[in-house]
VOKE-248858 format. One record per residue (C-alpha): residue in three letters; x, y, z. Coordinates in Angstrom, 3 decimals, always signed. Layout:
BEGIN
PT  residu         X         Y         Z
PT     ALA         X         Y         Z
...
This chain:
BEGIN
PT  residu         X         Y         Z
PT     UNK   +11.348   -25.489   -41.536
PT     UNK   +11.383   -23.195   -39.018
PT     UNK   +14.700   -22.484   -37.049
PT     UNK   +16.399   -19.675   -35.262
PT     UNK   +19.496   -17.658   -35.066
PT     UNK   +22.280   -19.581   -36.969
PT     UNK   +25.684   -18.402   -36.595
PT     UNK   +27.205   -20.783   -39.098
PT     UNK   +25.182   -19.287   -41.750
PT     UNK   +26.266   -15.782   -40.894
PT     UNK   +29.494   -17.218   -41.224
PT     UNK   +28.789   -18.908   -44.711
PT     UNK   +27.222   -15.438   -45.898
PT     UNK   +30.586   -13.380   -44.951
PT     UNK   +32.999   -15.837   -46.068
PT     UNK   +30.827   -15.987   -49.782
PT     UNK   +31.142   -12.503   -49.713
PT     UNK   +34.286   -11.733   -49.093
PT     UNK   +35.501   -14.156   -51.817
PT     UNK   +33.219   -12.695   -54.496
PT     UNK   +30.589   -14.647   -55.665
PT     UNK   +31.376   -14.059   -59.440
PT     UNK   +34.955   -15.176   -58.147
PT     UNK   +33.546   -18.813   -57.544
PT     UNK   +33.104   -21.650   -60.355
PT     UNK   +29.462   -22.291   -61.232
PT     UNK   +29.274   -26.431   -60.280
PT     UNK   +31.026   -25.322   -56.810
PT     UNK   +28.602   -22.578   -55.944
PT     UNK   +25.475   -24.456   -57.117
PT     UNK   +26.507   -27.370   -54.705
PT     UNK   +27.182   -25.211   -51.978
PT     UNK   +23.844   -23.484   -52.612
PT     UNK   +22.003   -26.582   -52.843
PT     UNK   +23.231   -27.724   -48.991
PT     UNK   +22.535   -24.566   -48.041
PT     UNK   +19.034   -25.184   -49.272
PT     UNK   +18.604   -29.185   -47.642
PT     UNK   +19.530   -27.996   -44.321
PT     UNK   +16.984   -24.880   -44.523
PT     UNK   +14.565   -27.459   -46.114
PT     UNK   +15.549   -31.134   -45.682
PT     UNK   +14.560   -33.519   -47.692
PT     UNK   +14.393   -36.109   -45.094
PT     UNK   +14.522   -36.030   -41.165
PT     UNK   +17.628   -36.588   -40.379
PT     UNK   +17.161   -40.376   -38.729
PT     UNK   +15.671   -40.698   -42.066
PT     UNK   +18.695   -39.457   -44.295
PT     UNK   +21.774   -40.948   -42.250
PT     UNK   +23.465   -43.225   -43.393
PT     UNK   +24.243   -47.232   -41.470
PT     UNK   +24.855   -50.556   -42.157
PT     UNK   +21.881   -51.404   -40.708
PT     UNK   +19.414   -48.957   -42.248
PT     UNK   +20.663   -49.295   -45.867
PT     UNK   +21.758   -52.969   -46.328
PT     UNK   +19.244   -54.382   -43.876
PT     UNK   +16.071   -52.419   -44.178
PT     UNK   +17.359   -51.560   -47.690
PT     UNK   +16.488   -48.041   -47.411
PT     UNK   +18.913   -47.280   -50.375
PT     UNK   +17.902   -43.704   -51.058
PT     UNK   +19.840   -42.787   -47.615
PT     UNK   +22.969   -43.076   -49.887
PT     UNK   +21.903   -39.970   -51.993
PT     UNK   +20.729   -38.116   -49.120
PT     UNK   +23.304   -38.693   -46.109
PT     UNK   +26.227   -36.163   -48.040
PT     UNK   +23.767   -33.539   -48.423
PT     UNK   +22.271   -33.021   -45.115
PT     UNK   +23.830   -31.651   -41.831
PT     UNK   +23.028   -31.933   -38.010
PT     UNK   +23.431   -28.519   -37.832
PT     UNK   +24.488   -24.680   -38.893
PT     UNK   +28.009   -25.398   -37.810
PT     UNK   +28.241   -28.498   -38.932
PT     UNK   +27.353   -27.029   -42.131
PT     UNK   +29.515   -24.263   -42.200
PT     UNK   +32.702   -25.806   -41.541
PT     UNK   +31.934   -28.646   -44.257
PT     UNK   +31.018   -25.546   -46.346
PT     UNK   +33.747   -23.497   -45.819
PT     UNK   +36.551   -26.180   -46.276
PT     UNK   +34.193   -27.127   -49.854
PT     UNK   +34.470   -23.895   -50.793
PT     UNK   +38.083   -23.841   -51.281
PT     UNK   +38.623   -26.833   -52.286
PT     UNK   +35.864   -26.080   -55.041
PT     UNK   +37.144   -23.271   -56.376
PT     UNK   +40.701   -24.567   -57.161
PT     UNK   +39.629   -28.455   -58.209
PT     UNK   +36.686   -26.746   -60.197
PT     UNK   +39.428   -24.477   -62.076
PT     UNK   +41.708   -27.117   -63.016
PT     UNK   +39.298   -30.145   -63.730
PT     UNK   +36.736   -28.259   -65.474
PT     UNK   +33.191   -27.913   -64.125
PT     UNK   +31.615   -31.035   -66.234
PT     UNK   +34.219   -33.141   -64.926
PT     UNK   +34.008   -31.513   -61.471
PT     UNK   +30.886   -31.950   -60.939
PT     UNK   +30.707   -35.798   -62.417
PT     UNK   +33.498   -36.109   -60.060
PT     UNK   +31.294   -34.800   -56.874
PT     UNK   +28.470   -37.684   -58.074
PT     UNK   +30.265   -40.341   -57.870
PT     UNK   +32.151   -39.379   -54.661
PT     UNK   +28.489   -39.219   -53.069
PT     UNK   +28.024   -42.561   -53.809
PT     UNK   +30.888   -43.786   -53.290
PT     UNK   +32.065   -42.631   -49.711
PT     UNK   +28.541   -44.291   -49.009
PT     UNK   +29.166   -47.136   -50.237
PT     UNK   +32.836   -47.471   -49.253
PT     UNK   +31.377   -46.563   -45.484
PT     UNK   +29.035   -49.061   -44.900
PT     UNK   +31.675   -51.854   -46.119
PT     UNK   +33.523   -50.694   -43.466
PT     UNK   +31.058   -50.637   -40.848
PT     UNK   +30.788   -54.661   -41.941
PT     UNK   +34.067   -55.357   -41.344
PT     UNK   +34.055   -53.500   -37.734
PT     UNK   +30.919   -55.609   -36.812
PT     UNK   +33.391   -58.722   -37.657
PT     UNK   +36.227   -57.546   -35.842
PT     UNK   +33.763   -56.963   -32.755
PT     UNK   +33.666   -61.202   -32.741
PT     UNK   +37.328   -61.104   -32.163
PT     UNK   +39.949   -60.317   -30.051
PT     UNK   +40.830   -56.347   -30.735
PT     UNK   +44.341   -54.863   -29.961
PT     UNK   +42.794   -51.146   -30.558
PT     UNK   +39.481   -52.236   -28.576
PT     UNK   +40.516   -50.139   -25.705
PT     UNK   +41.527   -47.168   -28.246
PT     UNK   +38.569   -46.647   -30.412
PT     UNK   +34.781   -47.904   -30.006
PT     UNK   +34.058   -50.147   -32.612
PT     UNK   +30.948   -51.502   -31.633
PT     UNK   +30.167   -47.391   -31.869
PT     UNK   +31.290   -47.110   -35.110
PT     UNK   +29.754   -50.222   -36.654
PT     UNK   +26.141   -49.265   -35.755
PT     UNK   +26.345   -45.263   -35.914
PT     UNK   +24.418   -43.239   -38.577
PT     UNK   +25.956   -40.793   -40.514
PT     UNK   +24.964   -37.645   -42.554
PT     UNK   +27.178   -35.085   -43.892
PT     UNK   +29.580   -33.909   -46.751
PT     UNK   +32.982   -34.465   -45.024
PT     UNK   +33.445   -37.745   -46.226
PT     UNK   +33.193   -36.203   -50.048
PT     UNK   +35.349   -33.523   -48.731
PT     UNK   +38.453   -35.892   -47.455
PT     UNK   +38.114   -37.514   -50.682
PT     UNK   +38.852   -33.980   -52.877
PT     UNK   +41.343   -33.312   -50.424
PT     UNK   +43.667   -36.085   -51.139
PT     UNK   +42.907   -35.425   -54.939
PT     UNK   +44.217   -31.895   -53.672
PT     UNK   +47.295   -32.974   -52.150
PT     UNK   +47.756   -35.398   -55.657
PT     UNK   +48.396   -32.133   -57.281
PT     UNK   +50.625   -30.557   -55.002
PT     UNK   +52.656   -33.676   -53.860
PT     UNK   +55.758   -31.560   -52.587
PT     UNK   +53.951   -29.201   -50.922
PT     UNK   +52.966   -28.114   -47.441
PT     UNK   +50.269   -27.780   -45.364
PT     UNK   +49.353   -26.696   -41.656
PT     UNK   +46.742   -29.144   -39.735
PT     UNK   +46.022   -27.157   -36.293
PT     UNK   +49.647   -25.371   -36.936
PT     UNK   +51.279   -28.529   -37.577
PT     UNK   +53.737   -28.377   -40.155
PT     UNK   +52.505   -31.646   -42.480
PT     UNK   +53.618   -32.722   -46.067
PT     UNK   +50.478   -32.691   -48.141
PT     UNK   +51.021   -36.452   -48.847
PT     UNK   +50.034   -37.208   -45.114
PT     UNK   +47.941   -34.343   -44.606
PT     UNK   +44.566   -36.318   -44.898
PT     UNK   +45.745   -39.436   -42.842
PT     UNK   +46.895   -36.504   -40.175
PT     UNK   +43.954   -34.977   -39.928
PT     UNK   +41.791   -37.855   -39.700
PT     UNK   +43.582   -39.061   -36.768
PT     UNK   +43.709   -35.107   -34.921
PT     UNK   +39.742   -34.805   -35.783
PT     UNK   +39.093   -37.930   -34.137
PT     UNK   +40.958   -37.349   -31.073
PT     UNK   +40.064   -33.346   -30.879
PT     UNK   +36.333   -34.210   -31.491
PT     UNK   +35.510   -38.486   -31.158
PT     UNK   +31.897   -37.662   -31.739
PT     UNK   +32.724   -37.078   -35.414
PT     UNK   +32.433   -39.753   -37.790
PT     UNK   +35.745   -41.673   -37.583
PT     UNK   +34.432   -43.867   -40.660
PT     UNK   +33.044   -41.668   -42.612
PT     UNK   +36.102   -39.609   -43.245
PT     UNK   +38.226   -42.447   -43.415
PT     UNK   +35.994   -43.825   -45.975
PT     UNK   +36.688   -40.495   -48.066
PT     UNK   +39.937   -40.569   -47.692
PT     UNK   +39.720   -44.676   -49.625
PT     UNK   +37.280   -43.314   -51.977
PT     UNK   +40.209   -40.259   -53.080
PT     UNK   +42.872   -42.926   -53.015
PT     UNK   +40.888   -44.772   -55.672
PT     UNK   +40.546   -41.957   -57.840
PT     UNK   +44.239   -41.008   -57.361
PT     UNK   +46.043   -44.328   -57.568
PT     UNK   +43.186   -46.707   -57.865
PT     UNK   +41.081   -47.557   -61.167
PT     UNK   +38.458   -45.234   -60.349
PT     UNK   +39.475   -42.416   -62.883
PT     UNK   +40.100   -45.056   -65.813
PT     UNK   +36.566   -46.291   -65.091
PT     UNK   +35.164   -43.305   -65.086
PT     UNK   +36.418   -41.522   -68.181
PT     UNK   +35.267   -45.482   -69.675
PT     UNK   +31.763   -44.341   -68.600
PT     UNK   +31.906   -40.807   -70.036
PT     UNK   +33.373   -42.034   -73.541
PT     UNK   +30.531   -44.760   -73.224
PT     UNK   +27.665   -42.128   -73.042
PT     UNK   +28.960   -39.921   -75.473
PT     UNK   +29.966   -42.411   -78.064
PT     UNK   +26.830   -41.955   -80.683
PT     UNK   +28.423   -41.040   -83.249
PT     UNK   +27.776   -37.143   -83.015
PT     UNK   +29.576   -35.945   -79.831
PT     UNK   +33.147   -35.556   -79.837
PT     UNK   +35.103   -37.705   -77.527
PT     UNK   +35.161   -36.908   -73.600
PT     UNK   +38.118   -35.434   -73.992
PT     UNK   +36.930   -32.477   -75.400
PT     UNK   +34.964   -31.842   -72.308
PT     UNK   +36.936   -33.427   -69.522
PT     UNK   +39.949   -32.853   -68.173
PT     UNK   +41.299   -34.556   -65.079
PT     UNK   +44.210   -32.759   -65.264
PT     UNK   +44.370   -29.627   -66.619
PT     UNK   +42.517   -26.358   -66.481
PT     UNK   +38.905   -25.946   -67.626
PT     UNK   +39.097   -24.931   -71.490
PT     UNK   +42.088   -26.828   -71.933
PT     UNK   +42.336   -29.988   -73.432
PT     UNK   +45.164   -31.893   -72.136
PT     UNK   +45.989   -34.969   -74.795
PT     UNK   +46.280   -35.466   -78.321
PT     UNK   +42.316   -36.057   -80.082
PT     UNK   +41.541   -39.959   -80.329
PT     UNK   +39.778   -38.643   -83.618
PT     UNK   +42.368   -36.955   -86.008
PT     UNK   +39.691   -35.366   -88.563
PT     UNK   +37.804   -33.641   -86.044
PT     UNK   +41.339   -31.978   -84.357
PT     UNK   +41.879   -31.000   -87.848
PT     UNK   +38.756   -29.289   -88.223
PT     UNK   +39.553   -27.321   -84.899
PT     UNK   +42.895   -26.350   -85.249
PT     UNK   +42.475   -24.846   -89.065
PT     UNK   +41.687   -21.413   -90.028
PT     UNK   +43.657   -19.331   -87.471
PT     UNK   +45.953   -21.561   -86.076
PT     UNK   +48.838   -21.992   -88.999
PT     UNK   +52.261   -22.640   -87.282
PT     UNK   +50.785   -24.317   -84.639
PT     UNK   +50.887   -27.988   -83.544
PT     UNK   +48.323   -29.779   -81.919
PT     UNK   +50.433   -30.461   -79.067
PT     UNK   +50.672   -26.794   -78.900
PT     UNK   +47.303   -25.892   -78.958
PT     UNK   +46.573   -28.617   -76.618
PT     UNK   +48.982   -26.769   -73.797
PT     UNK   +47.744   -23.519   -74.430
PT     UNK   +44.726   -21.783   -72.190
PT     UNK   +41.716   -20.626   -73.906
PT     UNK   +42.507   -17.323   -73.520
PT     UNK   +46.012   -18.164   -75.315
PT     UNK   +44.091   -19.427   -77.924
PT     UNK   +41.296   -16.851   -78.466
PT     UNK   +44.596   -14.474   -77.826
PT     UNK   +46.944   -16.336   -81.053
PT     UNK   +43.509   -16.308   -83.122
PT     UNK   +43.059   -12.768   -83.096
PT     UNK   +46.685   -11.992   -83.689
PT     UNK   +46.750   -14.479   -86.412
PT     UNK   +43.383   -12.964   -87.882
PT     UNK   +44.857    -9.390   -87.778
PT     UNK   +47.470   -10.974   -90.057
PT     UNK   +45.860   -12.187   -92.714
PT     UNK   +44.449    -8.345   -92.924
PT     UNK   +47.616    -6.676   -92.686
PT     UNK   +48.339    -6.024   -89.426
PT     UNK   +51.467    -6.896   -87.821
PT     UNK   +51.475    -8.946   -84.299
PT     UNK   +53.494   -11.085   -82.745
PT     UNK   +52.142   -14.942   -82.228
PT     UNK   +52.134   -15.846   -78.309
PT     UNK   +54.350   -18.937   -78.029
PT     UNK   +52.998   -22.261   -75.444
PT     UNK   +52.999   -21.815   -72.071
PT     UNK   +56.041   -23.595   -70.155
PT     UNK   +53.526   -24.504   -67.833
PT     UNK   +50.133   -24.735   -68.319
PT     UNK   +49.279   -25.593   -64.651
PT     UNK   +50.103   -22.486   -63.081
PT     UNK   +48.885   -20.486   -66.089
């Protein structure tokens, strides 16, 4: 596809570069590069890869749900999605692990899809009624728009974000906002800043997050990984998922007590499980060298569990 000078991915280059692409996770830079790549060489035009209520569930043109998040109106459009991914990426990638992380991008795809057209049906019902905020926002606009793009994904991680970092603060155009409100705050200043963007879109992100965060959506999904890995020969999800600790961490006791006894012999006498389990991987690789220079003599002091892992 043929296009011409674009800024935004000038921007995208500099900003990759100046945080050091060996400095980014593998899942998040893969994604990014694979956007970069659909809006170079769609996949679809986009009237053909938005995303409506009338396009999916009426024509049912149901592959519109796996293209809409991964397709942009333009370089800007991209970049700023891109950008604000990036970070987000780098940090959720870290401490979920990039199996998880990027099982966790899948399903948030879908979802905010999903989640978006049910609200588009309930606007085109509350268009047959009286509205109070009729004068305020457009609904009949917003029931029959067509979206594309990956901010609805990307309000979504960001209240998984501010889950993590519930005391904390953040800055929304240099307002001073608890990170509890900080998605609900920007929703609202996006809207009225820029009312072309996609009111529903990011809202339905922002449900999609809540879900995950205090909804069942985690429970079923760890349901689904132990489901596909349960033949017998894989060790539990667990072992490669955490939603809440670092990557290379395993955050909870084994559900199968032979197999954590088979990892947590050898070099790792004096140690619990619940120690290993709170300890880094490079804590562990660190205690099982000590240990090892040990057994031959050497004298080392063992590196005691982290206080807390998290910040590790």
């Amino acid at each position: 596809m043929q296009r011409g000078f674009q800024l935004g991915l000038l921007l995208l280059a500099v900003q990759l570069f100046q945080e050091g692409l060996g400095n980014i996770p593998a899942v998040t830079l893969s994604v990014l590069g694979f956007n970069v790549y659909l809006y170079m060489f769609p996949a679809a035009p986009l009237l053909q890869a938005c995303v409506s209520l009338h396009y999916v569930y009426v024509n049912k043109e149901w592959r519109r749900l796996f293209l809409s998040p991964l397709h942009h109106v333009d370089d800007l459009h991209l970049y700023f999605n891109m950008a604000s991914f990036l970070w987000k990426g780098i940090w959720l990638e870290r401490r979920l692990g990039g199996a998880w992380f990027l099982y966790l991008l899948s399903v948030f795809s879908l979802l905010t899809g999903l989640v978006y057209l049910l609200l588009q049906a309930v606007l085109t019902k509350l268009i047959k009624f009286s509205d109070p905020l009729v004068g305020l926002i457009d609904l009949s606009y917003h029931s029959t728009s067509c979206a594309v793009g990956f901010s609805g994904v990307l309000f979504a991680l960001k209240v998984i974000n501010n889950h993590y970092n519930p005391g904390g603060v953040t800055y929304v155009l240099n307002i001073r906002v608890y990170n509890r409100f900080a998605s609900w705050v920007e929703l609202v200043l996006i809207y009225l800043i820029s009312p072309g963007t996609s009111l529903v879109g990011h809202l339905a992100g922002i449900l999609v997050g809540l879900l995950y965060t205090v909804g069942p959506l985690e429970t079923i999904m760890k349901s689904c990984a132990e489901f596909v890995s349960s033949d017998g020969n894989n060790p539990p999800p667990g072992s490669y998922f955490s939603s809440s600790g670092y990557s290379g961490t395993r955050r909870g006791r084994s559900e199968d007590p032979q197999h954590a006894e088979d990892r947590t012999t050898d070099h790792t006498s004096g140690y619990t499980e619940s120690d290993l389990a709170e300890m880094t991987e490079e804590e562990q690789i660190e205690m099982m060298i000590r240990n090892s220079l040990n057994e031959r003599g050497y004298s080392g002091t063992r590196r005691g569990r982290s206080e807390d892992p998290q910040h590790t």
